[in-house]
C-alpha positions in Angstrom: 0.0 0.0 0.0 1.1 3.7 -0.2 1.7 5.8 2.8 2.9 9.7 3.5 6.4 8.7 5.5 8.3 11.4 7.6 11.9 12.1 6.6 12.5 14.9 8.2 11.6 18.4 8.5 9.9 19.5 5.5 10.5 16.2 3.7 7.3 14.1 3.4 7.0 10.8 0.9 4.8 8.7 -0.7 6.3 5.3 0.3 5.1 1.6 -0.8 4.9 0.2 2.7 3.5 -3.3 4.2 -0.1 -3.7 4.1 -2.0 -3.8 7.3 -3.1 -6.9 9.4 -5.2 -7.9 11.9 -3.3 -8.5 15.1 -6.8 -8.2 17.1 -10.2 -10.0 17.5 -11.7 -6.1 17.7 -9.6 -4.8 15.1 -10.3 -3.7 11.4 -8.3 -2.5 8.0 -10.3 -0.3 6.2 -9.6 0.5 2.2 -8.7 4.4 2.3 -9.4 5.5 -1.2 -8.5 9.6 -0.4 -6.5 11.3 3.0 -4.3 14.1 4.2 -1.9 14.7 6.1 -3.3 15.4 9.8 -3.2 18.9 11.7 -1.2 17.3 14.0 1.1 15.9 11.9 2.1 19.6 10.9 4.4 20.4 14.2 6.4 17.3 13.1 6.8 18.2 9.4 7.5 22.0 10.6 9.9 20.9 12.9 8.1 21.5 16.5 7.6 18.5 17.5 10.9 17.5 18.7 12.2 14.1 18.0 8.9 12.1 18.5 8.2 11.1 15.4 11.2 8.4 13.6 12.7 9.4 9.9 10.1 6.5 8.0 7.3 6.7 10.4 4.1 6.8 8.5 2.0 10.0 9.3 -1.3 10.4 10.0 -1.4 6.8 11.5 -2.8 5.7 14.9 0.6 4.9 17.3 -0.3 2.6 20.2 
C-alpha cells in the first residue's frame, strides 16, 4: 500500500509500505481511497515536535 512517511523536516514521501493486518479480535483494516496529512502531523513536518516522530514513520497513522 502507499503511505505519507516522515523524513525529516519538511521532507514528506509517498512510500510503498507493508499492508496492514489484523493482530486483534476487535480490530479492522479499512480500504482508504483519499486522505491528508493530519493537523497534527504539521508540528512534526515544521519541525516543532521535537524528535517524536522516527525518519520513516508513516504519518497520520494511529501509534499505540
Amino acid at each position: 500500500m502507499k503511505a505519507i512517511t516522515f523524513h525529516g523536516v519538511r521532507d514528506v514521501r509517498t512510500q510503498d509500505v507493508v499492508d496492514p493486518k489484523v493482530v486483534d479480535p476487535t480490530a479492522v483494516v479499512l480500504r482508504i481511497t483519499m486522505s491528508a496529512v493530519c493537523g497534527s502531523d504539521l508540528h512534526q513536518y515544521h519541525g516543532r515536535g521535537g524528535a517524536l516522530v522516527q525518519t520513516g514513520a508513516i504519518m497520520g497513522r494511529l501509534r499505540p
